[in-house]
C-alpha positions as CSV (number, residue, x, y, z in Angstrom):
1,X,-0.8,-3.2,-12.5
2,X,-0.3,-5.7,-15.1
3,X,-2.3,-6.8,-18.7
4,X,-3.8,-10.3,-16.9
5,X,-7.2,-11.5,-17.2
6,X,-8.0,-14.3,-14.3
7,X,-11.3,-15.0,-12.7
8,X,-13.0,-13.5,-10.4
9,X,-13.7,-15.2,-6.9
10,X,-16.9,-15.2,-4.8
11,X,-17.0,-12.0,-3.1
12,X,-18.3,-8.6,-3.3
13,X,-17.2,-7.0,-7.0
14,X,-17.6,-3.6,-8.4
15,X,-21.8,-2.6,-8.7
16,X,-22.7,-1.7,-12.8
17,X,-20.8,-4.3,-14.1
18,X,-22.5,-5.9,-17.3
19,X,-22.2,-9.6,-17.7
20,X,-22.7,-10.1,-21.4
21,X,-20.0,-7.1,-22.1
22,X,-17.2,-9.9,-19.7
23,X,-18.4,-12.8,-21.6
24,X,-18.0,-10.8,-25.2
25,X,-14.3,-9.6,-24.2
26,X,-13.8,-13.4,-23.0
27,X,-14.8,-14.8,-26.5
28,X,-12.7,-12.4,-28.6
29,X,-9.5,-13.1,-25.8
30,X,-9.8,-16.6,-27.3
31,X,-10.0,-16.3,-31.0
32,X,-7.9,-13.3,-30.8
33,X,-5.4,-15.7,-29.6
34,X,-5.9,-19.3,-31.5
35,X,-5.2,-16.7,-34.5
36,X,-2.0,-15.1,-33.6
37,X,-0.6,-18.4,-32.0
38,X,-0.9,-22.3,-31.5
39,X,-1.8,-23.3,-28.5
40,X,0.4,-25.9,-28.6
41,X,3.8,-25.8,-27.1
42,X,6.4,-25.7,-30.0
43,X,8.4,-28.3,-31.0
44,X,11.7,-26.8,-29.0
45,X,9.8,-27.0,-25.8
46,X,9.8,-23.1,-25.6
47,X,6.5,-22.0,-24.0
48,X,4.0,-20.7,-26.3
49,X,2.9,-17.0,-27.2
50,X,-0.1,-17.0,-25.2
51,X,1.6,-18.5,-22.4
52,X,4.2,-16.4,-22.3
53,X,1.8,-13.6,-22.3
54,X,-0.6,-15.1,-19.4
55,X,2.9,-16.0,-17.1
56,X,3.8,-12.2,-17.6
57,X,0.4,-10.6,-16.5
58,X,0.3,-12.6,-13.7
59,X,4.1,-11.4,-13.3
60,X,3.3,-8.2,-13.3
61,X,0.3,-8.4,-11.4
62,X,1.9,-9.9,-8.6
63,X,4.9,-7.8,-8.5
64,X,2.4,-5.0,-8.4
65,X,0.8,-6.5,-5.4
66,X,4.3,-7.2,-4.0
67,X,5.2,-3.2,-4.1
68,X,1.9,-2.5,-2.4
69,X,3.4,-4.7,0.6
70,X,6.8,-2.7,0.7
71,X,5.0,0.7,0.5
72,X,3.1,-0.1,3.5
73,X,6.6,-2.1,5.4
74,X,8.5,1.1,4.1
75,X,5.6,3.2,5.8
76,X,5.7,1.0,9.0
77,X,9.2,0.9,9.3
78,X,9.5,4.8,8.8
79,X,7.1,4.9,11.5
80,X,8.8,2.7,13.7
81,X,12.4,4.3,12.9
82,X,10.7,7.3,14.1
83,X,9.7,6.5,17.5
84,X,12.9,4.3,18.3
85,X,14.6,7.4,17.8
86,X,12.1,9.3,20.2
87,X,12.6,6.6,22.9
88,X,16.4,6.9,22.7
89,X,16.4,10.5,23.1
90,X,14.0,9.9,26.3
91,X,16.5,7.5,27.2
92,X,19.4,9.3,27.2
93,X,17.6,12.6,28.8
94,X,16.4,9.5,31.6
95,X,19.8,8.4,32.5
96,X,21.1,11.9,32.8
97,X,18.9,12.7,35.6
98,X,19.2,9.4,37.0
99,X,23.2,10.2,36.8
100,X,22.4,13.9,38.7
101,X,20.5,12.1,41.3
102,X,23.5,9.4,41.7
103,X,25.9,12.3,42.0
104,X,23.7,14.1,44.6
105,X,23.3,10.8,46.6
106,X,27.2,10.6,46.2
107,X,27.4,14.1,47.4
108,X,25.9,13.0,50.8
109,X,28.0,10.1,51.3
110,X,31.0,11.5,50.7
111,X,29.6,14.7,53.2
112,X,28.9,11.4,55.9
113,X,32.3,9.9,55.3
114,X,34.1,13.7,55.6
115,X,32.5,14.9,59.1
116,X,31.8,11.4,60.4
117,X,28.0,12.6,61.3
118,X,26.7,9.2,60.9
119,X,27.4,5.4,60.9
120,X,29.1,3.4,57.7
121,X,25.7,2.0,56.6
122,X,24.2,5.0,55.7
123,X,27.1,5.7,53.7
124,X,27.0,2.4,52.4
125,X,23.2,2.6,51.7
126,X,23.3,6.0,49.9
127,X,26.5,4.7,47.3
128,X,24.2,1.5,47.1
129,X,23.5,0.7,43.0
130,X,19.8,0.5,44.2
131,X,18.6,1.5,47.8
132,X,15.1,0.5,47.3
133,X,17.0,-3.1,47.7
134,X,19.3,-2.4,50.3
135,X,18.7,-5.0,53.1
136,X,18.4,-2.3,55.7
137,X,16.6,0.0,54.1
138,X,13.6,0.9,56.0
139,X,16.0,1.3,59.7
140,X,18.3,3.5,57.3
141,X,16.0,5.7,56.2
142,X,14.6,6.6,59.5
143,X,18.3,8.3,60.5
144,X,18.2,10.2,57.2
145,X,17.5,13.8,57.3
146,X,14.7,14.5,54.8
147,X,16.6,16.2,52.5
148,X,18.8,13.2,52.3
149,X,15.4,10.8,52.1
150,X,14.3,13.0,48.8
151,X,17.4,12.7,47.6
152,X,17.0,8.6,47.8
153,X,13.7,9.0,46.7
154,X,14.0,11.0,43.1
155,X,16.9,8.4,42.6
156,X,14.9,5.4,42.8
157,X,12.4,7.2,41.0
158,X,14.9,8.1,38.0
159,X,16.3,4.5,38.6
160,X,12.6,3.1,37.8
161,X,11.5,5.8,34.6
162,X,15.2,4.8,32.8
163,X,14.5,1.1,33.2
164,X,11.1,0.9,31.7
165,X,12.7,3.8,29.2
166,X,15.0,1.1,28.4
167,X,13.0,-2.0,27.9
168,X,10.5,0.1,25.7
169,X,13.2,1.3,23.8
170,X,13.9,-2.2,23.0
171,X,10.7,-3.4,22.1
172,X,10.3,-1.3,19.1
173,X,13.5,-1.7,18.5
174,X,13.3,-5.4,18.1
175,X,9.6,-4.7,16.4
176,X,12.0,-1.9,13.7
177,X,14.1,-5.0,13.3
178,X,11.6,-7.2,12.1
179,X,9.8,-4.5,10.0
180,X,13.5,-4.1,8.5
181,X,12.8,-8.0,7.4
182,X,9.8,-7.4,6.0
183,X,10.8,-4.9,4.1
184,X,14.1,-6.7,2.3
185,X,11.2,-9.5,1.9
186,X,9.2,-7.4,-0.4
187,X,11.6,-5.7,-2.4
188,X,13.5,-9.4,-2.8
189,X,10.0,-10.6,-4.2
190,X,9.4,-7.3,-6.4
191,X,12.6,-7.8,-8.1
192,X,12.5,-11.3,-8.3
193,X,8.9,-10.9,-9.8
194,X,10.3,-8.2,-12.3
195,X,13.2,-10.6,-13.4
196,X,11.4,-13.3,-14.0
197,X,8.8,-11.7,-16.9
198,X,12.0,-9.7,-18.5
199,X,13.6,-13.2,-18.8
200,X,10.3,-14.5,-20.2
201,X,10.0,-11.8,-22.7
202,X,13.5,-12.4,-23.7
203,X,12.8,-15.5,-25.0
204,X,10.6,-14.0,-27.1
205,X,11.5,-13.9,-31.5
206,X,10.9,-10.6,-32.9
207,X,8.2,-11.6,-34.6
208,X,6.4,-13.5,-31.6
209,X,7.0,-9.8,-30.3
210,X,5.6,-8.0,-33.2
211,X,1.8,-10.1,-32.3
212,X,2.4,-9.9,-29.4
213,X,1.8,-6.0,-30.0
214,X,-0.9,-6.7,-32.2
215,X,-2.7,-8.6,-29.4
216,X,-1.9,-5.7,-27.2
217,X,-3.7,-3.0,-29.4
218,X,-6.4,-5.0,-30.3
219,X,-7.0,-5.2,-26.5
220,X,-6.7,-1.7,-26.0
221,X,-9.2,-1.1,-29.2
222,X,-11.6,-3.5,-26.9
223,X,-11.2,-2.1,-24.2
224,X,-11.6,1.8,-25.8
225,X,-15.1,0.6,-26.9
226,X,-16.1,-1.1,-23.5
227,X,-15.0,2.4,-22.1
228,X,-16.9,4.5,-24.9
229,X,-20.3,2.1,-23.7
230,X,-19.8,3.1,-20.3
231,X,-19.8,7.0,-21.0
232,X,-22.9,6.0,-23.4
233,X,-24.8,5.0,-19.9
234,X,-23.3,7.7,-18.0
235,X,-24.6,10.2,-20.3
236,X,-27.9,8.4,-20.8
237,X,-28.4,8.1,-17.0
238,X,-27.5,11.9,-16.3
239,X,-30.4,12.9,-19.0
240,X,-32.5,10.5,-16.8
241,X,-32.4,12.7,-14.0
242,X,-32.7,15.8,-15.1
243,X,-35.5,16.4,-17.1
244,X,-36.5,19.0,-19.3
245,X,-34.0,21.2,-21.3
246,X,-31.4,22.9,-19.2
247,X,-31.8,26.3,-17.9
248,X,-28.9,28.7,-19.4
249,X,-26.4,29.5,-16.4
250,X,-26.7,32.1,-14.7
251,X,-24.0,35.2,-14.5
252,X,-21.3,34.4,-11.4
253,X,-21.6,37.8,-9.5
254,X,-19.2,39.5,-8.0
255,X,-17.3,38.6,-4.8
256,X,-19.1,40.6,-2.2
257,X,-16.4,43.0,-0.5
258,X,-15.1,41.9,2.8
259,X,-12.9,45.0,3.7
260,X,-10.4,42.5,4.0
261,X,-8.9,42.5,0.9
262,X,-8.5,38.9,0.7
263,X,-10.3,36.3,-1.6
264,X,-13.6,34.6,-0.9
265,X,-12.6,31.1,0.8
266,X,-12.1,28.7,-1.7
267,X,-15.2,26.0,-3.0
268,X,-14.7,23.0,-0.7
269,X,-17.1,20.7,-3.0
270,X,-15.8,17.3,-4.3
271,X,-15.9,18.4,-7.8
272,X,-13.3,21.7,-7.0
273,X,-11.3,19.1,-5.0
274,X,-11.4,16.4,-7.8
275,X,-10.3,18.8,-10.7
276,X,-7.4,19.8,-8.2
277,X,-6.5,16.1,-8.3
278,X,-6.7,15.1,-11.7
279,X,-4.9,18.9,-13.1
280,X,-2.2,17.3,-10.6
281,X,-2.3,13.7,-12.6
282,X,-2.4,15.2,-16.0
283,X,0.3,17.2,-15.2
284,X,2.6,13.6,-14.4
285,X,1.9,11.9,-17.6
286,X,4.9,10.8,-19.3
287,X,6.9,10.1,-16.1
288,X,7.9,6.6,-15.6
289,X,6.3,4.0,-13.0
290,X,8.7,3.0,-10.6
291,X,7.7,0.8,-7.6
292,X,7.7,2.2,-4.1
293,X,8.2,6.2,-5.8
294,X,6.1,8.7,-4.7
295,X,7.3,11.6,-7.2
296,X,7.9,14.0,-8.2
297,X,9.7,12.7,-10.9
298,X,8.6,8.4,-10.9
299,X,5.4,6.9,-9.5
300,X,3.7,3.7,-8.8
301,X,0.1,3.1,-9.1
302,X,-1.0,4.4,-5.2
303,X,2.1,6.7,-5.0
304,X,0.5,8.7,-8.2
305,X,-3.2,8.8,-6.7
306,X,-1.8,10.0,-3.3
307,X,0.0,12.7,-4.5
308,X,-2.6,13.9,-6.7
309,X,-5.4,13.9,-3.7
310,X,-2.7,15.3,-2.1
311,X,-2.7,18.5,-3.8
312,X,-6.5,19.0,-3.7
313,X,-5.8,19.4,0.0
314,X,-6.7,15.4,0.6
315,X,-4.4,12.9,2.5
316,X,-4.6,9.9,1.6
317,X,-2.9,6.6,3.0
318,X,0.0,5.3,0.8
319,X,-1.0,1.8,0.0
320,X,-4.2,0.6,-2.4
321,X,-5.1,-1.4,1.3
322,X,-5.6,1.5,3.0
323,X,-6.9,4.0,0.3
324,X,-9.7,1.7,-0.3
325,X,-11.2,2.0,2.4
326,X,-10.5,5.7,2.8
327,X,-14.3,6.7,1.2
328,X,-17.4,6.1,0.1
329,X,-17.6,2.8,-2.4
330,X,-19.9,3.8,-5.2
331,X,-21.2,1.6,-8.4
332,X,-19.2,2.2,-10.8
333,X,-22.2,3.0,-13.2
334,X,-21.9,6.5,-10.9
335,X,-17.9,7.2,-11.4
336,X,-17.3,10.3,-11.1
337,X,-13.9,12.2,-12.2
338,X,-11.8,12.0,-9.1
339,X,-12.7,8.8,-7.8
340,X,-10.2,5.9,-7.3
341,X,-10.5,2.6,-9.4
342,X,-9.0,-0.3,-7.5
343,X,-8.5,-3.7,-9.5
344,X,-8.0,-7.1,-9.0
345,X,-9.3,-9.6,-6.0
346,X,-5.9,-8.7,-4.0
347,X,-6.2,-4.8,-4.6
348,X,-3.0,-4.9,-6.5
349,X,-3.6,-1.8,-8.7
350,X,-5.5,1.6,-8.5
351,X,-6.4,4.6,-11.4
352,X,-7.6,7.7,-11.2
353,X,-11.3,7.9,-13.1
354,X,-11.2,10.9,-15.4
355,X,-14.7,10.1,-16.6
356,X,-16.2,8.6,-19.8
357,X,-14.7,5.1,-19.2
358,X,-11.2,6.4,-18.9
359,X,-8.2,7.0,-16.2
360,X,-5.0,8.1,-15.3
361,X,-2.6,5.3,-14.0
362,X,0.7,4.6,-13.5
363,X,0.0,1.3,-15.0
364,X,3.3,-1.5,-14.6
365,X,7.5,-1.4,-14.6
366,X,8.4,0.1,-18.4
367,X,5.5,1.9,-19.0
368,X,4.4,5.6,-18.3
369,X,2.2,7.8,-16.4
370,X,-0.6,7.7,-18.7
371,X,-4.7,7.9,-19.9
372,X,-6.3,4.2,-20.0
373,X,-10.0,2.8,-20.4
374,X,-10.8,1.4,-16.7
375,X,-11.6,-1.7,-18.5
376,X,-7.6,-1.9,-19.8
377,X,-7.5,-5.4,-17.9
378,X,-11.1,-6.4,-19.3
379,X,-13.8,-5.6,-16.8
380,X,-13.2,-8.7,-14.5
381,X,-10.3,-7.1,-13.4
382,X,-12.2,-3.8,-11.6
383,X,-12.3,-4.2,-8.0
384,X,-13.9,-1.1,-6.9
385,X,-15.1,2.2,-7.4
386,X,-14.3,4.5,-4.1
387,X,-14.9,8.4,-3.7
388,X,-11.9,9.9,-1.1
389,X,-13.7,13.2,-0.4
């Protein structure tokens, strides 16, 4: 989500990862930054460049972490808006049969009190709010003919089905309520996240801005050659396992005529599914990250990789909780185009690996749909490597 380097804690961490490459990218961090400022505070008690750069990664990085939590409250409570909705159309279809069979017990009563045929009680018993409680019931219903017993019967019955209609309604209407909550909870701390590193950068001279730039490239430089190794092992890996020279590729033949005149059925393979994904991607660079957006035309980090597995015929969850665990974890030594990169300990960001070292992302608030080295964050930062298909 966010330019922050923090350490890593004990846990399970992305296979492939080289040691003396995070210890390297470590070293330069620091002289990098005892060169372009003290690390003293200044004399005005402003905070100092690198701090100021540290406080907004982690500001970023959390408020990254923050959207994932409204995209899956926003999920829940569309869920949940869903089926209160449901119930109340079952309740309202409940009560209207509960209100025929009121009006066809009514019928009777009124039938009773016209042609005198039977004794007040029975009258009594069939206008009753709820029969099944009437004190004489059971001597009552003995003098009932049985039309009039089903008639009492499929109203208690209704009676019952609109209750229970009723108090489910309300339990996921009280759960929609508290999902509501959640929601106003996230998007408070997004925004509040988002405020607080704008103000921080304010504070910023132009020139404290300018290196801060120059931090940022030489980072990206870094991180470009930590990507360029990693296609360097790829490469020497793949010639590994296939030996010998390769055989020249043979001429696709024709699709075999199936007197149907439609196409062959399409190649299911990862790879066909993968290029379907990332043509997608490519084709949303430039558009802006904004959290919580799904497109078309604004993404955030999981909203970009859903909707590009999406249209390679894959449905994936909507938050970087869920779509990590929606495949097959792989080293990521063995990335292959198509698979999701997931960063950080709290799963706060995820790319789409493009291959040698590189990604599509939509990478943090102000910035752009765009191509990144994996290791943008410094390779501390990778989470996980995960194949969706």
């Amino acid at each position: 989500m966010a330019s922050h380097r923090t350490s890593r804690a004990p846990g399970p961490r992305a296979a492939g990862l080289r040691t003396p490459a995070l210890a390297t990218a470590a070293l330069t961090s620091v002289a990098l930054l005892s060169q372009t400022a003290g690390a003293s505070p200044s004399p005005d008690g402003r905070p100092s460049l690198e701090e100021v750069e540290r406080k907004v990664g982690d500001l970023y990085r959390q408020a990254g972490s923050a959207t994932e939590k409204y995209n899956a409250a926003q999920e829940k409570t569309a869920k949940q808006r869903k089926r209160v909705d449901a119930l109340l159309d079952d309740v309202a279809r409940s009560t209207q049969r509960l209100n025929d069979a009121r009006e066809e017990l009514g019928a009777y009563a009124s039938a009773q009190y016209r042609t005198g045929a039977a004794a007040p009680d029975i009258a009594t018993f069939l206008l009753a709010d709820s029969p099944e409680q009437y004190l004489d019931r059971a001597q009552v219903m003995e003098r009932l003919t049985s039309r009039e017993k089903g008639a009492v019967d499929d109203f208690v019955t209704r009676q019952a089905e609109t209750m229970e209609k009723r108090r489910e309604a309300a339990e996921h209407l009280e759960a929609l309520t508290a999902s509501q909550r959640d929601l106003r909870t996230a998007k408070a701390t997004v925004q509040k996240k988002l405020a607080t590193a704008r103000e921080l950068l304010s504070t910023l001279t132009a020139e404290e801005k300018a290196r801060l730039a120059e931090i940022e490239r030489q980072k990206q430089e870094r991180a470009a050659r930590e990507a360029a190794e990693l296609a360097r092992r790829q490469a020497a890996e793949r010639a590994r396992q296939t030996p010998g020279p390769a055989p020249a590729p043979t001429p696709a033949a024709p699709a075999p005529d199936t007197g149907t005149g439609q196409a062959p059925a399409p190649d299911t393979s990862y790879d066909a599914k993968a290029a379907k994904a990332l043509a997608y991607a490519r084709a949303q660079m430039g558009k802006p990250y904004v959290w919580g957006a799904t497109g078309p035309g604004s993404y955030d980090c999981s909203g970009l990789t859903q909707a590009a597995w999406k249209a390679a015929g894959v449905s994936l969850p909507r938050t970087t909780y869920d779509q990590v665990g929606a495949g097959t974890t792989v080293p990521l030594s063995e990335a292959r185009p198509g698979d999701l990169v997931f960063f950080y300990e709290d799963l706060g960001h995820v790319g789409l690996y493009i291959g040698n070292g590189m990604m599509i992302h939509a990478p943090k608030p102000g910035t752009y749909v765009r191509e990144e080295s994996v290791f943008y964050d410094g390779e501390s930062s990778i989470h996980s490597v995960v194949r969706p298909a």
